[in-house]
Backbone as CSV, one residue per row, in Angstrom:
resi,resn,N_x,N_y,N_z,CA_x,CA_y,CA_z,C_x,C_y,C_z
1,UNK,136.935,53.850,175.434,137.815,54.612,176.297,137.967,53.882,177.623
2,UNK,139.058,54.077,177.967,139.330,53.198,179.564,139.989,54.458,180.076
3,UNK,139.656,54.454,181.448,139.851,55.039,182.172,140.537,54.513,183.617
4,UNK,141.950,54.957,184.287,142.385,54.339,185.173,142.491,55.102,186.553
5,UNK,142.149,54.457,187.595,142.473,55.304,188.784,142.832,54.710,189.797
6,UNK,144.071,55.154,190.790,144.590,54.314,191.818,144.866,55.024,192.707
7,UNK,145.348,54.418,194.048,145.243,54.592,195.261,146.722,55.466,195.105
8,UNK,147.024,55.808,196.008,148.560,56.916,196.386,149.682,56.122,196.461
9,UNK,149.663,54.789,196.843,150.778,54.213,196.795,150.948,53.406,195.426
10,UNK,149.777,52.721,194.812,149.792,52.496,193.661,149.586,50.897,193.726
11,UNK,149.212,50.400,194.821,148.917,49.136,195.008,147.260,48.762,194.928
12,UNK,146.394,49.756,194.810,145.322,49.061,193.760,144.992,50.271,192.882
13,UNK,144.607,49.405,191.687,144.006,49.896,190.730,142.797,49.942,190.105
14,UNK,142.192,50.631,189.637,141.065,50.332,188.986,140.279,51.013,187.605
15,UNK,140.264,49.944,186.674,140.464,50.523,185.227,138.530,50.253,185.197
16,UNK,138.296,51.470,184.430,136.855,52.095,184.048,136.487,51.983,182.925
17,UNK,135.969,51.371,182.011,135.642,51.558,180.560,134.263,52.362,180.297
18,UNK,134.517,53.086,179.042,133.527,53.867,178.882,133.127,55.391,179.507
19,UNK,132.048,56.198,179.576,132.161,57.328,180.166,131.074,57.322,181.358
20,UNK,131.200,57.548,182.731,130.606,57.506,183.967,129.086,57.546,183.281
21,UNK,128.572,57.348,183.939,126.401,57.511,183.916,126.558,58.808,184.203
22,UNK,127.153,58.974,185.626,127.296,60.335,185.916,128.596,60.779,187.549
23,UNK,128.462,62.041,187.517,129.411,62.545,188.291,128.729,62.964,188.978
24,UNK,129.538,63.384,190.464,128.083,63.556,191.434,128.887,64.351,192.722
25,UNK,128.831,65.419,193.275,129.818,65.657,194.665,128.624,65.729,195.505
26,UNK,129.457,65.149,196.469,128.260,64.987,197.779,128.849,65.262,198.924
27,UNK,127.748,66.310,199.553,128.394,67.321,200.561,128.358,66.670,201.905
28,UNK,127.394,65.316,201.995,127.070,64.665,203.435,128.500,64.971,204.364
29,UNK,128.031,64.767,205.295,129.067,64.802,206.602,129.644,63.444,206.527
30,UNK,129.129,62.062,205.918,129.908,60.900,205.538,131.055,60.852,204.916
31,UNK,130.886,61.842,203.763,131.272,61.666,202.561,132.600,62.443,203.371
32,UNK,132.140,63.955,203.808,132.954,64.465,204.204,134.309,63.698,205.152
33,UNK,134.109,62.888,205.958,134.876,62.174,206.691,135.807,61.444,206.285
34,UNK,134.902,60.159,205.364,135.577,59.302,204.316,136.601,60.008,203.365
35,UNK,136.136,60.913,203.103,137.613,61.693,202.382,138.388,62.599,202.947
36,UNK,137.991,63.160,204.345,139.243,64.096,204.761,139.221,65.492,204.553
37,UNK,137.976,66.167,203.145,137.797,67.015,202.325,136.167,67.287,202.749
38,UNK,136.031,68.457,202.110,134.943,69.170,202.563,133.422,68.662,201.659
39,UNK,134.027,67.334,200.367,133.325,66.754,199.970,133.591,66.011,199.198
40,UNK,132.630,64.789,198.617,133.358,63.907,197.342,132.660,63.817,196.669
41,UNK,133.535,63.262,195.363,133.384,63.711,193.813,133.158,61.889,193.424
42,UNK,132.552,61.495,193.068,132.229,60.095,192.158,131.926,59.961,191.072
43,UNK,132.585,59.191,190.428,132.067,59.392,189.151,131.455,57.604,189.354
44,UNK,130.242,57.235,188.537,129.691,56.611,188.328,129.856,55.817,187.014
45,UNK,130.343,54.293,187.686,129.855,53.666,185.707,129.303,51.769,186.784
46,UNK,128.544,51.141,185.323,127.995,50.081,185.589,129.554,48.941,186.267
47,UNK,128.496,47.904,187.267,129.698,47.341,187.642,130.551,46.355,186.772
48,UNK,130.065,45.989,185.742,130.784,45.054,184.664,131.434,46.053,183.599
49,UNK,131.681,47.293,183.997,132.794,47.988,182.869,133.898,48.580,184.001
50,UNK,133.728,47.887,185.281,134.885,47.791,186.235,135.822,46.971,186.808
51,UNK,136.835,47.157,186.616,138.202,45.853,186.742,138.734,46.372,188.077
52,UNK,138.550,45.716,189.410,139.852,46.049,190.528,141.330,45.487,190.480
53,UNK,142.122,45.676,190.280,143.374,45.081,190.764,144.101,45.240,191.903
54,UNK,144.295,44.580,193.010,144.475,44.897,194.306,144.058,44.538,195.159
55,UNK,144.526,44.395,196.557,143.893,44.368,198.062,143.069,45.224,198.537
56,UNK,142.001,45.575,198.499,141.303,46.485,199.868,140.554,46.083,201.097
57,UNK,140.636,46.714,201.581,139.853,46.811,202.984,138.251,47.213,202.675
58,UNK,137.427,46.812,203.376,136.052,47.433,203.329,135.820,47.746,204.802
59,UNK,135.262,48.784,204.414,134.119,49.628,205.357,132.611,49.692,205.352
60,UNK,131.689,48.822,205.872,130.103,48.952,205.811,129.427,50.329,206.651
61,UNK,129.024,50.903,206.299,128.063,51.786,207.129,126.464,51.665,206.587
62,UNK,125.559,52.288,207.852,124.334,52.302,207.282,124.230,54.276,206.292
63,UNK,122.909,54.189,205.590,122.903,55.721,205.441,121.535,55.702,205.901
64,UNK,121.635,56.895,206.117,119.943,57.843,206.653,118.746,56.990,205.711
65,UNK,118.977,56.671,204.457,117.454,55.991,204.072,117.377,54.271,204.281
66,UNK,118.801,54.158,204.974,118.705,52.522,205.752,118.806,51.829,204.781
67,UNK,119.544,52.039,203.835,120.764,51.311,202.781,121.810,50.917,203.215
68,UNK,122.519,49.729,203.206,123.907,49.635,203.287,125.183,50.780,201.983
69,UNK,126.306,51.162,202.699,127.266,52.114,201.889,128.312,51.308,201.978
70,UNK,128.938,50.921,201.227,130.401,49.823,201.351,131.670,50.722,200.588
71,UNK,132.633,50.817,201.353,133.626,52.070,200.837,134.755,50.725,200.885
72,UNK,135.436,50.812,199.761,136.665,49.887,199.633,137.477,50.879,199.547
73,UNK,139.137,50.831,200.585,140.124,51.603,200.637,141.564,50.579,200.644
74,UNK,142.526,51.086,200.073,143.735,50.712,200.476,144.075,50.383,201.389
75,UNK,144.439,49.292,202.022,144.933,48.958,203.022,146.489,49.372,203.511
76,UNK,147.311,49.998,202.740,148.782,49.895,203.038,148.666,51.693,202.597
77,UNK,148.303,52.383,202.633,147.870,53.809,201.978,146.293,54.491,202.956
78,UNK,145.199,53.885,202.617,144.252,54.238,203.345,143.708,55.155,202.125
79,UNK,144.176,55.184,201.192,143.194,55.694,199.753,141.989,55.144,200.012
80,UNK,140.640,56.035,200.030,139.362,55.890,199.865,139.129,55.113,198.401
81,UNK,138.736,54.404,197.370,138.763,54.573,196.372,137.575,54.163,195.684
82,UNK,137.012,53.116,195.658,134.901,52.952,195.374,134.620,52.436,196.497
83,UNK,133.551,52.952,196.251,132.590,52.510,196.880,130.678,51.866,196.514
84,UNK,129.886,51.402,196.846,128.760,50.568,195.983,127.200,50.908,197.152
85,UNK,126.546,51.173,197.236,125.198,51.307,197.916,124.175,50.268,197.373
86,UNK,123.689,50.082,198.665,122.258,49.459,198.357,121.080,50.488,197.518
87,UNK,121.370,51.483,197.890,120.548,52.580,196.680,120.519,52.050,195.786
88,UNK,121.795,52.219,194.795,122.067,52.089,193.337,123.233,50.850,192.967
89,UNK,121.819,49.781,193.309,122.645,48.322,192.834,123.174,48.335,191.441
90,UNK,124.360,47.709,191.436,124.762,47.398,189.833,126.141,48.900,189.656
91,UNK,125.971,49.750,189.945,126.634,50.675,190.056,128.087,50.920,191.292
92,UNK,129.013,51.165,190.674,130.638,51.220,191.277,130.600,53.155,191.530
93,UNK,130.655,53.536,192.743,131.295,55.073,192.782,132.599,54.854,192.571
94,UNK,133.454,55.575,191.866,134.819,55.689,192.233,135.379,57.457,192.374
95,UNK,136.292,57.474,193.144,136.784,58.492,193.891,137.408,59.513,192.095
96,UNK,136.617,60.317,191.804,137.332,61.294,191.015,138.935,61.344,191.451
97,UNK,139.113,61.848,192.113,140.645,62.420,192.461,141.385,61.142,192.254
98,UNK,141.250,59.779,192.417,142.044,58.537,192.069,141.969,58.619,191.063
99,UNK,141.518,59.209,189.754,142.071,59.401,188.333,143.114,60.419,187.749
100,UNK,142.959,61.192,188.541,144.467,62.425,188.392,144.279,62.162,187.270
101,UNK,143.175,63.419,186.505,142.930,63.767,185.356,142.124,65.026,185.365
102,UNK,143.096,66.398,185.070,141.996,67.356,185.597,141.114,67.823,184.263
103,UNK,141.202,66.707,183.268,140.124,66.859,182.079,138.939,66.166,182.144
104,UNK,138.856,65.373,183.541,137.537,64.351,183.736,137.033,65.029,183.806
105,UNK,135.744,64.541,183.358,133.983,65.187,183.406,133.643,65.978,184.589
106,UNK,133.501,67.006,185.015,132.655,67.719,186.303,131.878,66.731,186.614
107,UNK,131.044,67.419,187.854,130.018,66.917,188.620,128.439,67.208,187.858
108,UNK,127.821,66.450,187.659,125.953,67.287,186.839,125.738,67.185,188.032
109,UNK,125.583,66.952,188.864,124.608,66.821,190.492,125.207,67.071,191.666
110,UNK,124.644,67.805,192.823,125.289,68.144,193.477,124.504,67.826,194.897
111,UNK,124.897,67.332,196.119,123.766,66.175,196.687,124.145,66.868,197.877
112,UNK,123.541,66.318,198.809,123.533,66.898,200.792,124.063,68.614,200.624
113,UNK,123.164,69.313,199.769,123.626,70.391,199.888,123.590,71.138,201.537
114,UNK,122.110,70.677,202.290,122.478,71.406,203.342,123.414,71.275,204.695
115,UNK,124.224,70.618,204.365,125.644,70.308,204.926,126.771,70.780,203.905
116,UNK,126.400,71.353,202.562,127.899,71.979,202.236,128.175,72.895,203.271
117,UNK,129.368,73.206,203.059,130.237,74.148,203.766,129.411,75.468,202.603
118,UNK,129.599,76.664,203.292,128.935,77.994,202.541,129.682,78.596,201.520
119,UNK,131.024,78.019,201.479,131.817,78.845,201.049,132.203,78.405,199.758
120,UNK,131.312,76.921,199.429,131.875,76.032,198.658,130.176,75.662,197.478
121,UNK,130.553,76.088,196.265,129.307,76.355,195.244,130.124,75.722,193.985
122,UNK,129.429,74.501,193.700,129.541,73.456,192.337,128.540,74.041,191.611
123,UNK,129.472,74.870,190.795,128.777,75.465,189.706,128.603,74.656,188.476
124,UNK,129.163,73.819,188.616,128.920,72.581,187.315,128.178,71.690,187.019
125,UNK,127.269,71.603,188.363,126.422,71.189,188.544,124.979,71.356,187.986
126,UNK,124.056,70.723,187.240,122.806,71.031,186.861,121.585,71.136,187.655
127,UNK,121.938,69.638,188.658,120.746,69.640,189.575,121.713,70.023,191.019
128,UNK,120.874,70.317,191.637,121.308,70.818,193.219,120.275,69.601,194.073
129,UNK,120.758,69.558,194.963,119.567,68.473,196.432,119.705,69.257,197.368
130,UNK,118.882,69.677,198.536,119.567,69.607,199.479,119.580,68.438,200.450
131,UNK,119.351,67.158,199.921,119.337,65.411,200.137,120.197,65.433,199.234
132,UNK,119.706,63.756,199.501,120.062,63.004,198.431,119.000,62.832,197.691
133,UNK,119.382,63.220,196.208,118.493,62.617,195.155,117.521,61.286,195.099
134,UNK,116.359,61.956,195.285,115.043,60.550,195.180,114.839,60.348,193.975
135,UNK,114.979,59.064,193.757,114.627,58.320,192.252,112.995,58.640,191.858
């Protein structure tokens, strides 16, 4: 199975093979920013069953456990679209909503819960944090 997802203007792409490790919404106040939305949705797959096509821009930030977070976005659009951590080397996040597929997999995990917003409960979720998930 391949799976495709792109930015709003349609100038990058990025094709997914196979089915994510996993899906994940994360309530951080990062996450929150980087998308505009009250949280983001990633779905997870290894980085050699990921193809970019396109220009992006990168963004480095540090996170709270003093990992590098690298968010690649559209440059001509400003689509968020993967992003890669020093956490979880080898591994591509990519932005759920850049697949405009409302049959993709939910979220199993649900992370920085104590920064969700109150009003907002991922019931699809199996595990809850109120972190981020420690290996």
């Amino acid at each position: 199975m391949e799976r495709t997802a792109q930015c709003a203007c349609g100038a990058v792409t990025i094709v997914a093979r196979g089915d994510p490790s996993g899906v994940v919404a994360c309530h951080c106040l990062a996450c929150q920013r980087r998308t505009g939305s009250v949280l983001g949705v990633g779905a997870y797959f290894p980085e050699d069953r990921v193809v970019v096509s396109g220009e992006t821009k990168l963004f480095v930030r540090p996170t709270d456990a003093g990992h590098s977070f690298s968010t690649h976005f559209c440059p001509g659009c400003g689509t968020s679209l993967y992003w890669s951590s020093g956490r979880n080397l080898g591994l591509v996040g990519i932005a759920v909503g850049a697949f405009a597929d409302p049959s993709f997999p939910p979220p199993i995990r649900s992370v920085w819960e104590q920064s969700r917003h109150s009003w907002l409960h991922v019931g699809t979720a199996e595990q809850h944090y109120p972190k981020g998930r420690v290996s």
